[in-house]
BALOBA-1460 file (C-alpha; in Angstrom, 3 decimals):
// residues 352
<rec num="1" residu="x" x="5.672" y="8.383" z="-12.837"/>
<rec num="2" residu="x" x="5.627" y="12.364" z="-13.308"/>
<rec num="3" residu="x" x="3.849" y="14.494" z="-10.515"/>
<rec num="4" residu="x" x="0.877" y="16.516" z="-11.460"/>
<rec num="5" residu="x" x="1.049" y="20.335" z="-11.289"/>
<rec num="6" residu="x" x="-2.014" y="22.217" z="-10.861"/>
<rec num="7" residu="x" x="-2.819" y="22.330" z="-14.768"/>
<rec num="8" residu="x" x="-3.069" y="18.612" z="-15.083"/>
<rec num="9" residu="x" x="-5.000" y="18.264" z="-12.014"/>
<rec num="10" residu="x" x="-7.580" y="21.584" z="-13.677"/>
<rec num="11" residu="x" x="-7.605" y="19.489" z="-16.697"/>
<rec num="12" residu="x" x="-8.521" y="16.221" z="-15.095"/>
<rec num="13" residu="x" x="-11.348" y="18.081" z="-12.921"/>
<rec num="14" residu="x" x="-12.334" y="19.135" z="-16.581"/>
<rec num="15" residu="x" x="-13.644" y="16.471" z="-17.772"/>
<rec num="16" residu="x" x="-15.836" y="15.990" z="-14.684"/>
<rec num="17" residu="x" x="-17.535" y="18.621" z="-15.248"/>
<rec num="18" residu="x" x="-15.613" y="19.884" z="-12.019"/>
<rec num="19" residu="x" x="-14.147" y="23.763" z="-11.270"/>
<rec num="20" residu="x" x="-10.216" y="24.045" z="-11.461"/>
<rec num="21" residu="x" x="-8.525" y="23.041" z="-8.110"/>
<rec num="22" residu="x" x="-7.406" y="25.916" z="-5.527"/>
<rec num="23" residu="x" x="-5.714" y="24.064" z="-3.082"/>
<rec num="24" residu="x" x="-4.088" y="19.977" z="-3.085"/>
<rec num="25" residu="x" x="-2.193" y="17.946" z="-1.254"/>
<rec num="26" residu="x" x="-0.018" y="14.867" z="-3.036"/>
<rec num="27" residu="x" x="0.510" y="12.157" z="-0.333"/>
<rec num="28" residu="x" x="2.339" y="8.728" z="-1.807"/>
<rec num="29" residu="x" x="2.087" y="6.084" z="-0.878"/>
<rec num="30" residu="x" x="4.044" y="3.855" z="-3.512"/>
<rec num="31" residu="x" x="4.968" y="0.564" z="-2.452"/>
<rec num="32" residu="x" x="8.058" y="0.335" z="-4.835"/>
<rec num="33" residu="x" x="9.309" y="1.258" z="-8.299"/>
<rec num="34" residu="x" x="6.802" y="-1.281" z="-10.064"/>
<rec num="35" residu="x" x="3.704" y="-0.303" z="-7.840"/>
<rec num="36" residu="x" x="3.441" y="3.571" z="-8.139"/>
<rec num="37" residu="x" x="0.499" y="5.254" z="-5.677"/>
<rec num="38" residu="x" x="0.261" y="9.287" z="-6.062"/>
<rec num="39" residu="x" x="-2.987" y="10.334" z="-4.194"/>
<rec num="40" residu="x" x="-4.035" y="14.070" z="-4.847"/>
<rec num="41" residu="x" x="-6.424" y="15.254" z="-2.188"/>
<rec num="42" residu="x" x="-8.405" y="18.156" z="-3.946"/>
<rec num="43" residu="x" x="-9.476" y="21.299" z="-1.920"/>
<rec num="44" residu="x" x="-10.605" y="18.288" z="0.766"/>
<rec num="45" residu="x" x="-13.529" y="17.908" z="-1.425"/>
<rec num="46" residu="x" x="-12.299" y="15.022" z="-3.739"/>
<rec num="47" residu="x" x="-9.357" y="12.381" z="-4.704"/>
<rec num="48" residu="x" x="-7.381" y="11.395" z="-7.628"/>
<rec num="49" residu="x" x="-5.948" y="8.403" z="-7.067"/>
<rec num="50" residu="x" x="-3.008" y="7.576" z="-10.009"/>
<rec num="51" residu="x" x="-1.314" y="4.377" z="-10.448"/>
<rec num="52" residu="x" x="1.660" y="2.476" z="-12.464"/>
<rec num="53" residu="x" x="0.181" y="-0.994" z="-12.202"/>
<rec num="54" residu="x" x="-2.611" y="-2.069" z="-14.060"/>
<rec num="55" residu="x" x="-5.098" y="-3.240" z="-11.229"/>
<rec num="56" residu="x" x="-8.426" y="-1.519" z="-11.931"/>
<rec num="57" residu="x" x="-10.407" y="-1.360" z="-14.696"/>
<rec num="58" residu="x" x="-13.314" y="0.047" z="-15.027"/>
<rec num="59" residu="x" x="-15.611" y="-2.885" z="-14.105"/>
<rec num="60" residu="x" x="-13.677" y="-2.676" z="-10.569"/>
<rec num="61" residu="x" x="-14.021" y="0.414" z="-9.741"/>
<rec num="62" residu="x" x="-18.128" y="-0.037" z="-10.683"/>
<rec num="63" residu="x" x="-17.679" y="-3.497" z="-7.996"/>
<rec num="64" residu="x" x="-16.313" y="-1.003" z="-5.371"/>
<rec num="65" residu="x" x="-18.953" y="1.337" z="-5.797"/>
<rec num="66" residu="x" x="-21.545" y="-1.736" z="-4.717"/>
<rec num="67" residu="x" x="-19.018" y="-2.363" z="-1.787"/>
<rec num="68" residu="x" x="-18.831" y="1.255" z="-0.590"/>
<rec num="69" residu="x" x="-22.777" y="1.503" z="-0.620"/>
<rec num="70" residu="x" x="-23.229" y="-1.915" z="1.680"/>
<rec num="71" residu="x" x="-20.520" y="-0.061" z="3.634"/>
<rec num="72" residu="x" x="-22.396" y="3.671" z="3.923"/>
<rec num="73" residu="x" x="-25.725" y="1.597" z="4.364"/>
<rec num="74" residu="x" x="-23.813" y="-0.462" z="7.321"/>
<rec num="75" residu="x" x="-23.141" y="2.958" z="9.178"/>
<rec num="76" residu="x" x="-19.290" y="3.391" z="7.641"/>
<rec num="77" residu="x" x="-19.065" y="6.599" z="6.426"/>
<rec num="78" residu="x" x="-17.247" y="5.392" z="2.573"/>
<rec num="79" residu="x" x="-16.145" y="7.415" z="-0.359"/>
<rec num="80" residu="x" x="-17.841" y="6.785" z="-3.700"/>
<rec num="81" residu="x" x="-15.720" y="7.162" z="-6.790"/>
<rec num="82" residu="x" x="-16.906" y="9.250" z="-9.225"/>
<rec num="83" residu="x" x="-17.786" y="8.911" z="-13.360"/>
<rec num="84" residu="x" x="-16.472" y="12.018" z="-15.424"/>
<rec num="85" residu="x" x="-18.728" y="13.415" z="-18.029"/>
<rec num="86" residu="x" x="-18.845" y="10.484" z="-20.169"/>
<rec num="87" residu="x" x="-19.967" y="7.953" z="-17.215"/>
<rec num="88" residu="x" x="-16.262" y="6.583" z="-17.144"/>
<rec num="89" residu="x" x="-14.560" y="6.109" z="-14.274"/>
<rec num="90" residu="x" x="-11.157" y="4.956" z="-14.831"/>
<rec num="91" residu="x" x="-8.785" y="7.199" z="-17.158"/>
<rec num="92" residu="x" x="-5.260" y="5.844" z="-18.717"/>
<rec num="93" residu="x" x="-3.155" y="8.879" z="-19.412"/>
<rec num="94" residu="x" x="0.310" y="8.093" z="-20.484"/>
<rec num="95" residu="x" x="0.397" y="4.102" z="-19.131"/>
<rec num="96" residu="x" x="-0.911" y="5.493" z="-15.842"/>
<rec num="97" residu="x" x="-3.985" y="4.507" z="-14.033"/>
<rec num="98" residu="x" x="-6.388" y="7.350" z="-12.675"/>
<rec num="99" residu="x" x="-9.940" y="7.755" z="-10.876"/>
<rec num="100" residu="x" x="-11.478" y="10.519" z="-8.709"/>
<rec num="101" residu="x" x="-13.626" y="9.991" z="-5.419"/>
<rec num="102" residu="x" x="-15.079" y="11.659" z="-2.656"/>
<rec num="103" residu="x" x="-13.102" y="12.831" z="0.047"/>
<rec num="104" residu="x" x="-13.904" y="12.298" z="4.004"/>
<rec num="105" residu="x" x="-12.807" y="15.143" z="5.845"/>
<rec num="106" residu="x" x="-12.719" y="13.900" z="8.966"/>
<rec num="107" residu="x" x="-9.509" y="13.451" z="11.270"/>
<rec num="108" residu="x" x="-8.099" y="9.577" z="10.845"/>
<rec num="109" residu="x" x="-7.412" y="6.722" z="13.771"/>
<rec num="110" residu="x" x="-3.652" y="7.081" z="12.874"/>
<rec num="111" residu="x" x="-3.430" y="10.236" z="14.968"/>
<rec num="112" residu="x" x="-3.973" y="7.828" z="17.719"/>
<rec num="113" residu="x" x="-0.367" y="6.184" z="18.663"/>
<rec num="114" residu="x" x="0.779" y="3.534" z="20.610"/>
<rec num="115" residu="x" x="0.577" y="4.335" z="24.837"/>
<rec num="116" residu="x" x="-2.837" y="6.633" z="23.743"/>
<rec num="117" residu="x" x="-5.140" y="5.424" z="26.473"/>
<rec num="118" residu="x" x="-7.995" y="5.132" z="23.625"/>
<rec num="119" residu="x" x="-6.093" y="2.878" z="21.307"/>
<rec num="120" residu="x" x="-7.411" y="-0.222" z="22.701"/>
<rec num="121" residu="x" x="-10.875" y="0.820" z="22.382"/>
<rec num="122" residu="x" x="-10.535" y="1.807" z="19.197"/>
<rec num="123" residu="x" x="-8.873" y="-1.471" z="18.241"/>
<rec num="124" residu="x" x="-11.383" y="-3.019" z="19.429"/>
<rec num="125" residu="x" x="-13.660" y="-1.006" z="17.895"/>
<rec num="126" residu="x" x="-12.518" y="-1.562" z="14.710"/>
<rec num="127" residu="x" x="-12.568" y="-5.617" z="14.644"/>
<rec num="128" residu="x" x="-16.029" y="-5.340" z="16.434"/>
<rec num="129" residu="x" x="-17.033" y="-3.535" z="13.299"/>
<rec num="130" residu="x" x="-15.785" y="-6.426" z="10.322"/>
<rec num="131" residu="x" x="-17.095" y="-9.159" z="12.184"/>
<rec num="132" residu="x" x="-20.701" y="-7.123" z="12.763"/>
<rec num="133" residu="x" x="-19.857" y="-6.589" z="8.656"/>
<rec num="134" residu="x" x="-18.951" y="-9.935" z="7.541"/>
<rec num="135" residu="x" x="-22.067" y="-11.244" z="9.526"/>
<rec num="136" residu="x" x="-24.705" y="-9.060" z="7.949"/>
<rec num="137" residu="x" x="-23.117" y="-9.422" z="4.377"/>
<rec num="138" residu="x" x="-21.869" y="-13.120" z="4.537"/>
<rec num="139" residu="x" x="-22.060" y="-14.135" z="0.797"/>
<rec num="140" residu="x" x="-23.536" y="-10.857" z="-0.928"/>
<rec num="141" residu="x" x="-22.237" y="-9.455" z="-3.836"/>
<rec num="142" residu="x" x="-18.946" y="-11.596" z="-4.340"/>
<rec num="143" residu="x" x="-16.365" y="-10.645" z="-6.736"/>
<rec num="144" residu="x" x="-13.900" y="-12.474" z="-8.157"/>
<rec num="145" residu="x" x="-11.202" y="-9.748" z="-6.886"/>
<rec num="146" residu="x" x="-9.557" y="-11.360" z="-3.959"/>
<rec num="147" residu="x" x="-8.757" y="-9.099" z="-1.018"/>
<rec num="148" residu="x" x="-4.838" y="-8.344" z="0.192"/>
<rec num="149" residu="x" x="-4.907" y="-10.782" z="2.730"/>
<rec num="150" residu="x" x="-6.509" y="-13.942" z="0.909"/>
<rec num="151" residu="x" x="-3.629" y="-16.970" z="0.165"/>
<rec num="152" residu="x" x="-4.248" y="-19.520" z="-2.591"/>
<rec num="153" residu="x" x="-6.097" y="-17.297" z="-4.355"/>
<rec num="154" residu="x" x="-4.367" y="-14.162" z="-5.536"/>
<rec num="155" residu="x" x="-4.733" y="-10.406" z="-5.030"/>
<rec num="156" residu="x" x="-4.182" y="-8.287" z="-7.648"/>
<rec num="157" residu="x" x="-0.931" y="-6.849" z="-6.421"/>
<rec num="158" residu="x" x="-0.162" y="-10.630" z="-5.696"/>
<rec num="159" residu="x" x="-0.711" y="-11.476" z="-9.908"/>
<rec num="160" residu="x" x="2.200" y="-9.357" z="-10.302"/>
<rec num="161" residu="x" x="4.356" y="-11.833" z="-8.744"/>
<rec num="162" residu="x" x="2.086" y="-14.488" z="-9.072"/>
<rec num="163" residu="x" x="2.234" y="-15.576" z="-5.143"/>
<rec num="164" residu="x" x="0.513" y="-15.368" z="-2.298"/>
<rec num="165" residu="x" x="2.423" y="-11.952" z="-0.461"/>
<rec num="166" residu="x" x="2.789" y="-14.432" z="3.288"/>
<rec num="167" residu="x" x="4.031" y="-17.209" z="0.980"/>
<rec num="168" residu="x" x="6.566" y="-14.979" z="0.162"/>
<rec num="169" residu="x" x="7.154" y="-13.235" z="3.519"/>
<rec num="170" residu="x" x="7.776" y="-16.769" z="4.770"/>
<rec num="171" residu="x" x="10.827" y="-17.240" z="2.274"/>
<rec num="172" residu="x" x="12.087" y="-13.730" z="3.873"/>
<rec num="173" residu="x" x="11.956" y="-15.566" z="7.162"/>
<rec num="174" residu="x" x="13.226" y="-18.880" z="6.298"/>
<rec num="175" residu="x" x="16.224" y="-17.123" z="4.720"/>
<rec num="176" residu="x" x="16.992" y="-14.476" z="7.836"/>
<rec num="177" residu="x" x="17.036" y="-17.812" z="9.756"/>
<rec num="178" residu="x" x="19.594" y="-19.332" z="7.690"/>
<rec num="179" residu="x" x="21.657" y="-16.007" z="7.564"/>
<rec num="180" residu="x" x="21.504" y="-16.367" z="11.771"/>
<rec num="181" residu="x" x="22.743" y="-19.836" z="11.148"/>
<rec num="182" residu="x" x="19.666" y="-21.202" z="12.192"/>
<rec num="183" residu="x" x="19.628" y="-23.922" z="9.944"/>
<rec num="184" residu="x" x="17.422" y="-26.325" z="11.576"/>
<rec num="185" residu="x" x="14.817" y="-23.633" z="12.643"/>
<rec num="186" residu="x" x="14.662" y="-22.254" z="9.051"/>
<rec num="187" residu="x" x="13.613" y="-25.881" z="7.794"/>
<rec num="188" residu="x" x="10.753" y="-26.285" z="10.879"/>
<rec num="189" residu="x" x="9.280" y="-23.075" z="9.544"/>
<rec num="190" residu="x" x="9.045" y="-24.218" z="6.063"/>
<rec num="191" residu="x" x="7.444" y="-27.331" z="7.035"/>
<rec num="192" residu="x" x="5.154" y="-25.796" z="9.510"/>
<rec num="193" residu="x" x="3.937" y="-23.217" z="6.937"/>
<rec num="194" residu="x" x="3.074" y="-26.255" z="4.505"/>
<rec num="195" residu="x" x="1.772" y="-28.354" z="6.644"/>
<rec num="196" residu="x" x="-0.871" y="-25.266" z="8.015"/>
<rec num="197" residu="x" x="-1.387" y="-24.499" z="4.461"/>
<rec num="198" residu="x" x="-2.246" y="-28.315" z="3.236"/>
<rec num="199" residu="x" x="-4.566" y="-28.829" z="6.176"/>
<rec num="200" residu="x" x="-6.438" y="-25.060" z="5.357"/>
<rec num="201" residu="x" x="-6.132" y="-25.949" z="1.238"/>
<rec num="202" residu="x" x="-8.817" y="-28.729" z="2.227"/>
<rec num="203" residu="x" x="-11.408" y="-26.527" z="3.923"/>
<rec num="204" residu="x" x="-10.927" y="-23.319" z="1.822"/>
<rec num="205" residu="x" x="-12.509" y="-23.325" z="-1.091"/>
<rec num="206" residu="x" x="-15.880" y="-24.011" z="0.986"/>
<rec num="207" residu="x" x="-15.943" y="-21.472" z="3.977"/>
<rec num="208" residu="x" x="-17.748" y="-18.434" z="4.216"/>
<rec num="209" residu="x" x="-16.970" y="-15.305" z="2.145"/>
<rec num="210" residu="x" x="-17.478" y="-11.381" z="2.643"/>
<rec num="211" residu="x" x="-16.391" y="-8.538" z="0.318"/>
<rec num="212" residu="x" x="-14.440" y="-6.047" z="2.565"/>
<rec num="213" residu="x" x="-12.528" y="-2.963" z="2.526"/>
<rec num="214" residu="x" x="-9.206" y="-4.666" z="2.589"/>
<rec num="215" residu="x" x="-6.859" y="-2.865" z="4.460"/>
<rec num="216" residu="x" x="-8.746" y="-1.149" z="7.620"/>
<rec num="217" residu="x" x="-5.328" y="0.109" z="9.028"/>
<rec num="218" residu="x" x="-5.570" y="3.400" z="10.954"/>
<rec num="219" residu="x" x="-4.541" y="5.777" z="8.368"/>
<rec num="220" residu="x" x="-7.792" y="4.771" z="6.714"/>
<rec num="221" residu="x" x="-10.069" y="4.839" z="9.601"/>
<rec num="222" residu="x" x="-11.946" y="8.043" z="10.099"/>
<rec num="223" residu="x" x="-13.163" y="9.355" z="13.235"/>
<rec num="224" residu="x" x="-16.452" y="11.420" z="14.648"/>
<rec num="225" residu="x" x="-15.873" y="14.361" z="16.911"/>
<rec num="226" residu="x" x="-16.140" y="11.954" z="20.045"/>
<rec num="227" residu="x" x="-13.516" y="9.651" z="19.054"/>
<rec num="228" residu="x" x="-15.488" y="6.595" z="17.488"/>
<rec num="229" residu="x" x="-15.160" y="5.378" z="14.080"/>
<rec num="230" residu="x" x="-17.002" y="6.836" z="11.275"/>
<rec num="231" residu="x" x="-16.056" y="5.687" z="7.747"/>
<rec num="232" residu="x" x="-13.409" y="3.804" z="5.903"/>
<rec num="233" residu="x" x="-11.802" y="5.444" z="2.661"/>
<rec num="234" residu="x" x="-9.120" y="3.691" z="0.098"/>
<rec num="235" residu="x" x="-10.441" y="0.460" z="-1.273"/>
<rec num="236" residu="x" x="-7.576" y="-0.287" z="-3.289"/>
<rec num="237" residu="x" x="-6.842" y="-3.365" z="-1.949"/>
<rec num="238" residu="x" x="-10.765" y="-4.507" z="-1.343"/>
<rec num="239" residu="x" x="-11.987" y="-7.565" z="-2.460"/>
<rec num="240" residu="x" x="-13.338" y="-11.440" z="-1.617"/>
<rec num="241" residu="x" x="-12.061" y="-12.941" z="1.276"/>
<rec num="242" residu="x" x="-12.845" y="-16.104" z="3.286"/>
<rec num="243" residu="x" x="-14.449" y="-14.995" z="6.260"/>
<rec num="244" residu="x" x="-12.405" y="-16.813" z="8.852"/>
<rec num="245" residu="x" x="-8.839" y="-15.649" z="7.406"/>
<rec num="246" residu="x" x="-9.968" y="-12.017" z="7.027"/>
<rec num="247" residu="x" x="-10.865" y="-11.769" z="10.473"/>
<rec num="248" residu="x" x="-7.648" y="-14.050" z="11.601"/>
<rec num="249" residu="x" x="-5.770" y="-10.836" z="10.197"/>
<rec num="250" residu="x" x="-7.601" y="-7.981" z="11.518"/>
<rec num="251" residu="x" x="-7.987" y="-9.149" z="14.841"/>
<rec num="252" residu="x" x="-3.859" y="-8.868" z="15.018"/>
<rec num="253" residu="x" x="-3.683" y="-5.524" z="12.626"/>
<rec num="254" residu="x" x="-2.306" y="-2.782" z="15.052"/>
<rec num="255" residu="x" x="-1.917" y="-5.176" z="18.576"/>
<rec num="256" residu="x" x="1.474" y="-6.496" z="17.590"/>
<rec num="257" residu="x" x="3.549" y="-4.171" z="19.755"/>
<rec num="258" residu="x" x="5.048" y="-6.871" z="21.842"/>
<rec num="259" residu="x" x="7.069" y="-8.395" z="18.837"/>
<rec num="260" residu="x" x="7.424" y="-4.933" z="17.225"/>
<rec num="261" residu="x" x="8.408" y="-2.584" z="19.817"/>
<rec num="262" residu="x" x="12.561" y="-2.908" z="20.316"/>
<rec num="263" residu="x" x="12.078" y="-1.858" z="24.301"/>
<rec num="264" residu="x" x="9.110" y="-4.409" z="24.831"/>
<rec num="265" residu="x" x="11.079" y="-6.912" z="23.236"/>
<rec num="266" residu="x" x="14.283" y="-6.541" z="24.797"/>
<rec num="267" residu="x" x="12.751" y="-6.430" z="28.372"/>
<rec num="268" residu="x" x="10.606" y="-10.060" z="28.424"/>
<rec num="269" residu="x" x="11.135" y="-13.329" z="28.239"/>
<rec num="270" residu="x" x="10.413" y="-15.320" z="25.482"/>
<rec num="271" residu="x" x="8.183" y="-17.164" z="27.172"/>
<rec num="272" residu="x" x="6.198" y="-13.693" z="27.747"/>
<rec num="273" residu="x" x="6.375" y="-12.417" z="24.402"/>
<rec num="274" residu="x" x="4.582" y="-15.476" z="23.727"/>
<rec num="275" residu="x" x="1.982" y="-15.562" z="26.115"/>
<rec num="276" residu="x" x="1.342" y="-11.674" z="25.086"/>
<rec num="277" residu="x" x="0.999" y="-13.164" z="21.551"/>
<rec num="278" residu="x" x="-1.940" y="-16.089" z="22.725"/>
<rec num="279" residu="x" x="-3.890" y="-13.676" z="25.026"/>
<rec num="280" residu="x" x="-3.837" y="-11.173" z="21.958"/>
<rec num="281" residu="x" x="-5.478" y="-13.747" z="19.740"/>
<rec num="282" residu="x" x="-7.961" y="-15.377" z="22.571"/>
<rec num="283" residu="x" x="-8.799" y="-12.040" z="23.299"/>
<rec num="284" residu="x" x="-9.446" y="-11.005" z="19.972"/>
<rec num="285" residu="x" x="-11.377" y="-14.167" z="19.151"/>
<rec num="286" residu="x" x="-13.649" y="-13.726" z="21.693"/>
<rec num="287" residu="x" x="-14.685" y="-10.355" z="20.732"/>
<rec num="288" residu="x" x="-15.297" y="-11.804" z="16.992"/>
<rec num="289" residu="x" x="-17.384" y="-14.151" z="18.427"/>
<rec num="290" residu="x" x="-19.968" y="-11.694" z="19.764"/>
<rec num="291" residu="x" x="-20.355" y="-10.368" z="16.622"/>
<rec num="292" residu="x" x="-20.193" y="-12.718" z="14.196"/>
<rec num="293" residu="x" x="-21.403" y="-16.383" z="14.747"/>
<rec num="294" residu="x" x="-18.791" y="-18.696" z="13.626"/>
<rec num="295" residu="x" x="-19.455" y="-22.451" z="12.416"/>
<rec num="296" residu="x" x="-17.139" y="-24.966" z="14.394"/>
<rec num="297" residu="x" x="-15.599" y="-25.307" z="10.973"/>
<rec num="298" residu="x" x="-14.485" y="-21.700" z="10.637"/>
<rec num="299" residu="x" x="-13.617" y="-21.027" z="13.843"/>
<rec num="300" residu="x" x="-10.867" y="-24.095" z="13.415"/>
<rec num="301" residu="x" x="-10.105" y="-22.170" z="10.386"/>
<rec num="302" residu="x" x="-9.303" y="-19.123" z="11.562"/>
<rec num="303" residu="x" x="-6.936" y="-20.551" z="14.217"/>
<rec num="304" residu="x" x="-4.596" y="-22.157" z="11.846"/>
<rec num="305" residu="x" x="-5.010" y="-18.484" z="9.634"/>
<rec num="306" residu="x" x="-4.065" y="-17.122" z="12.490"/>
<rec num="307" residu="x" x="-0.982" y="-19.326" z="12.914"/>
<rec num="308" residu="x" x="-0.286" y="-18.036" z="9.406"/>
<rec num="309" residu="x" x="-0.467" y="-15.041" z="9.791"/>
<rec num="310" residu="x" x="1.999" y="-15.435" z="13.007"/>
<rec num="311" residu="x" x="4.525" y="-17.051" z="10.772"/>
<rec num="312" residu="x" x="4.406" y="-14.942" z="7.711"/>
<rec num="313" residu="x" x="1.997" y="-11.817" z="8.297"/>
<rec num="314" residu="x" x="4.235" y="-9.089" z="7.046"/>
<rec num="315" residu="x" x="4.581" y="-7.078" z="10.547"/>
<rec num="316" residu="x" x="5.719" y="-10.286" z="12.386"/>
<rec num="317" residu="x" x="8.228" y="-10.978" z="9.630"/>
<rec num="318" residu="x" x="9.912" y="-7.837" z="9.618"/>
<rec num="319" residu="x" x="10.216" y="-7.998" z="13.410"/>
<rec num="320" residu="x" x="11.326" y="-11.325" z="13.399"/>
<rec num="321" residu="x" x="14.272" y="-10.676" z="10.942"/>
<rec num="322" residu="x" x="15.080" y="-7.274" z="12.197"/>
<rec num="323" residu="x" x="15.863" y="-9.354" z="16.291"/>
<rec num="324" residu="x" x="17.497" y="-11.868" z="14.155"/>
<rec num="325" residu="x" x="19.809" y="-9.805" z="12.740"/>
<rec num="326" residu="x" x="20.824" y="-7.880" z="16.230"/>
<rec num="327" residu="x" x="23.268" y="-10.031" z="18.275"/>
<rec num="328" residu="x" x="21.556" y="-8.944" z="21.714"/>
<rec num="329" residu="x" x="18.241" y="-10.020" z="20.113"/>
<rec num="330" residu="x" x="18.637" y="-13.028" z="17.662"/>
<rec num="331" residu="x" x="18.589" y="-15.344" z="20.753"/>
<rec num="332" residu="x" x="15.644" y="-14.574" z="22.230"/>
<rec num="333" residu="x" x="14.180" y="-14.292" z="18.751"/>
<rec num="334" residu="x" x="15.052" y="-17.660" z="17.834"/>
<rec num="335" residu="x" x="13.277" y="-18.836" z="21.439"/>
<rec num="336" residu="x" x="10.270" y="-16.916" z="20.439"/>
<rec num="337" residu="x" x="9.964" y="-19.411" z="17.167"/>
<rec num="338" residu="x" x="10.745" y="-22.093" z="18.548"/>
<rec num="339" residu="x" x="7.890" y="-21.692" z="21.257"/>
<rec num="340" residu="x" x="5.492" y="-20.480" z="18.473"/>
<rec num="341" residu="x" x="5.928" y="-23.252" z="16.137"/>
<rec num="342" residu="x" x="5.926" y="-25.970" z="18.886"/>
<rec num="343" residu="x" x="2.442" y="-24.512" z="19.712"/>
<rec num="344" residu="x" x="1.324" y="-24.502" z="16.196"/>
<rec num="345" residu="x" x="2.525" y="-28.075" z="15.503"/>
<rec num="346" residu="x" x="0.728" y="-29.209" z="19.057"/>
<rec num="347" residu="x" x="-2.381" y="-27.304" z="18.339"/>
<rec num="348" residu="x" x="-2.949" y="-28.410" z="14.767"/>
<rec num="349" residu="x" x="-0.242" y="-30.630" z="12.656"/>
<rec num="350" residu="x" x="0.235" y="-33.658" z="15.081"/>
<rec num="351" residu="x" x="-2.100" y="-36.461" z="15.127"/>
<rec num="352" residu="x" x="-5.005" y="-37.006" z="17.756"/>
């Protein structure tokens, strides 16, 4: 997909009714040769957003506007995408997706790194803000776009494959265990996953659901002058979740430094690493809790999410393979699953 030059950009500002561009920024944020993302950030007023794959149309990006208004009306600062001079939002130009929105100019939460004493606040911040979300919009406006995280039910960067993207992150896994010659370990996994994903198949389909954002990581998290939260921005992946597995996700985006970090890794125990894994989730779960009122039902739910996401959430994955494949590391690695899924199978696949 070609870049723009400042005459394509003037002539898509054209036909807003918009004046030529004097100063942009192309950040991209492609997420392979099939799934192109060029995002032009327009004299920090507006964005064009252009993409190869086919996942808006002009009916979504209408949705999103009814998402980003329960968002603005919530207190979340959110971008609204904008119709050109014909009241169309979405333009194909050459097989290429585009649309324009508003721009936040305010700093974003990804300027805050790991060791930054006001991480954890902000971490906490952030989850305290879905669940508040998800319990004041519980069932509004549902779309039949499913968010990044949902399983079962496919995303629409998901369709393209036509699987579930931890469905598939658990093959990754399965196979790096094999490659370690962990054979036996490999096969646990695989059963583990299915037998968390039979038991969830049967209360699915009737949980809760929420519309949300879909991808609050920090590089889409505005902040205020004083540090707090302010707005979200980039909705691409929004969408229809159930309540209990979008929250199972969020409350471990960002707090996964004891699997990911090489130098926290290498210095504990497995037995540790574990332990920093369960007080991450009970902590995590509480805070949920005082924000969003959970049936007994869900909150069973989101546990065995959560064990999904602990076996096949993307960031765990990618750690888990990368210790694998390190002699020092693939040891204690291998320890680390072993604990995990003998918790997982105690907790919720053996009969009581």
């Amino acid at each position: 997909m070609k870049k723009y030059t400042k005459e394509d950009l003037d002539q898509v500002l054209a036909s807003y009714g918009l004046p030529a561009v004097e100063n942009f920024e192309m950040i991209d944020s492609s997420q392979g040769d099939e799934d192109v993302r060029h995002n032009y950030i327009l004299d920090k007023k507006y964005v064009l957003r252009v993409n190869s794959a086919p996942v808006f149309t002009e009916q979504r990006l209408r949705e999103l506007n009814l998402l980003i208004r329960r968002c603005n009306e919530f207190g979340l600062k959110a971008p609204y995408f904008l119709p050109d001079r014909a009241g169309n939002y979405l333009h194909v130009i050459d097989g290429v997706y585009g649309y324009l929105s508003e721009y936040l100019d305010y700093p974003v939460a990804g300027q805050v790194k790991e060791g930054d004493e006001r991480r954890p606040a902000l971490l906490r911040e952030r989850l305290a803000l879905v669940a508040g979300f998800a319990q004041k919009y519980k069932g509004v406006g549902l779309t039949g776009t499913m968010s990044m995280y949902s399983l079962f039910e496919l995303s629409p960067y998901d369709q393209l494959s036509g699987m579930d993207e931890k469905q598939e992150n658990l093959g990754e896994l399965a196979a790096a265990l094999r490659l370690a010659g962990r054979e036996a370990l490999a096969e646990r996994y695989e059963q583990l996953n299915g037998g968390l994903r039979e038991k969830l198949k049967a209360v699915h389909w009737k949980l809760p659901r929420c519309v949300f954002q879909g991808d609050e990581n920090f590089s889409n998290v505005c902040l205020d002058e004083t540090g707090h939260i302010v707005g979200l921005f980039d909705f691409n992946m929004a969408g229809t979740d159930v309540i209990a597995n979008y929250l199972a996700n969020v409350i471990f985006l960002g707090r996964v430094n004891y699997v990911d970090d090489p130098a926290l890794f290498a210095a504990e125990s497995a037995q540790a690493l574990y332990d920093r894994v369960a007080a991450s989730f009970a902590e995590g779960l509480a805070l949920v809790r005082e924000h969003y009122a959970f049936t007994r039902e869900e909150e069973l739910a989101c546990r065995m999410y959560a064990g999904i996401v602990l076996i096949s959430g993307w960031v765990f994955v990618s750690a888990y393979r990368r210790h694998l494949e390190k002699p020092e590391t693939a040891g204690k690695a291998a320890a680390l699953l072993s604990l995990l899924a003998e918790k997982l199978e105690e907790q919720f696949l053996q009969e009581k």
